[in-house]
N, C-alpha and C positions, 0 to 999 in steps of 0.2 A: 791342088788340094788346099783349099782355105782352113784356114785356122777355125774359123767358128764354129768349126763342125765336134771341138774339141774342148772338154773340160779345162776349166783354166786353174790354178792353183798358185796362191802368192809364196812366196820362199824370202826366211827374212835370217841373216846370219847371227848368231849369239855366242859371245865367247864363252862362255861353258854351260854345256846342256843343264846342268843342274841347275843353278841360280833360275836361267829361263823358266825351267819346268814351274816351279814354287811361283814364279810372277805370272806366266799363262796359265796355269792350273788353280795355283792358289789365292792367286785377284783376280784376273781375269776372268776366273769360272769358264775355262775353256777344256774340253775331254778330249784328251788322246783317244784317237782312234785307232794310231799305229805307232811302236818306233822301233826303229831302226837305224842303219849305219850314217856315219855322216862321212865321205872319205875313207879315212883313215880309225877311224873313231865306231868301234862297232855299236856302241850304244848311241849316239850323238846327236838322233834326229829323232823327230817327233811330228805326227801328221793331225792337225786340229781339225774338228769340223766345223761349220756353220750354216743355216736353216736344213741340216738335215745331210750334206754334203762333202767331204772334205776341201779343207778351200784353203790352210795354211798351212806349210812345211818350215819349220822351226831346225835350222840346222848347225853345231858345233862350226866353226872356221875363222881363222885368222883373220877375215874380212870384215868381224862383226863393226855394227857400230860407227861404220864411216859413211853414209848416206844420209843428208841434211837435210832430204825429203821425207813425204807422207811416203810407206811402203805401202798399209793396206788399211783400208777402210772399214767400218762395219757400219751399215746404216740403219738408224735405229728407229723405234716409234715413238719411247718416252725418252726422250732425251736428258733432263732433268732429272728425270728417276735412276736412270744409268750413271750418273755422272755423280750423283749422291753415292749410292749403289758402292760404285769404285772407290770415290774417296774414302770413307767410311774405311774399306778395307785395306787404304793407305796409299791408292793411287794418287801420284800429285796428277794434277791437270795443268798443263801446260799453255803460259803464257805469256803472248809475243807481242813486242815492243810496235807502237804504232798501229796495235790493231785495235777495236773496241773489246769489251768482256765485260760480262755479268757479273755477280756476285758467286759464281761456280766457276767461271772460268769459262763459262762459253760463249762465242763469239758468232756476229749476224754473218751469213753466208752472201754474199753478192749475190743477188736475183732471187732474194728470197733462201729460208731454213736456216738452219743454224748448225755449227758443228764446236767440235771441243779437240784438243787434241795431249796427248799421253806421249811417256815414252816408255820401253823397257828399261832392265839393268843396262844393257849397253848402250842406249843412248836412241836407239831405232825408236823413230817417230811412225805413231797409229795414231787414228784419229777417226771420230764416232760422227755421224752426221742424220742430220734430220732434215725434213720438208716443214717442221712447222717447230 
């Protein structure tokens, strides 16, 4: 039975649901769809969606914040506009040593587009990407 027959959904860990909530909801402009338990934690998680889908599980755990990669991506059309967008509402945009960057903080993508990249409260790296 292959996988791709099957919705896929990213899961990114936060040391307390609250702080999360107020940064995906309230910069981010991302809506609960759902929440519920995380473990131990009967309020602790939260189910985001995107183009119409749920596509992010947001959950309470002791694990947050130690992942030094990209977790999930969101690919965008205006890039620029997004990236203003966020700052504005106090997102930093995050910027890495040896890499080129704009005057917004986004950087050429190898083989063409561009992307930019963010962190939450814990430190979980997302990052917004474009074709042009």
């Amino acid at each position: 039975m292959p996988l791709d027959r099957f919705p896929l959904r990213a899961s990114i860990a936060v040391s307390d649901i609250a702080t999360a909530v107020e940064f995906y909801e309230g910069k981010l402009g991302l809506r609960a769809l759902q929440s519920g338990p995380s473990a131990t934690i009967p309020d602790g998680g939260r189910v985001y969606g995107s183009a119409g889908r749920p596509a992010l599980n947001v959950y309470q755990s002791a694990t947050a914040g130690r992942s030094p990669a990209t977790l999930v991506t969101w690919y965008v059309d205006d890039l620029d506009q997004l990236v203003d967008e966020l700052t504005a509402a106090g997102v930093e945009i995050v910027r890495y040593d040896g890499l080129e960057h704009d005057a917004r903080g986004i950087t050429p993508r190898a083989g063409g587009g561009r992307l930019a990249w963010l962190r939450d409260p814990d430190g979980n790296i997302l990052a917004l990407e474009s074709d042009v």
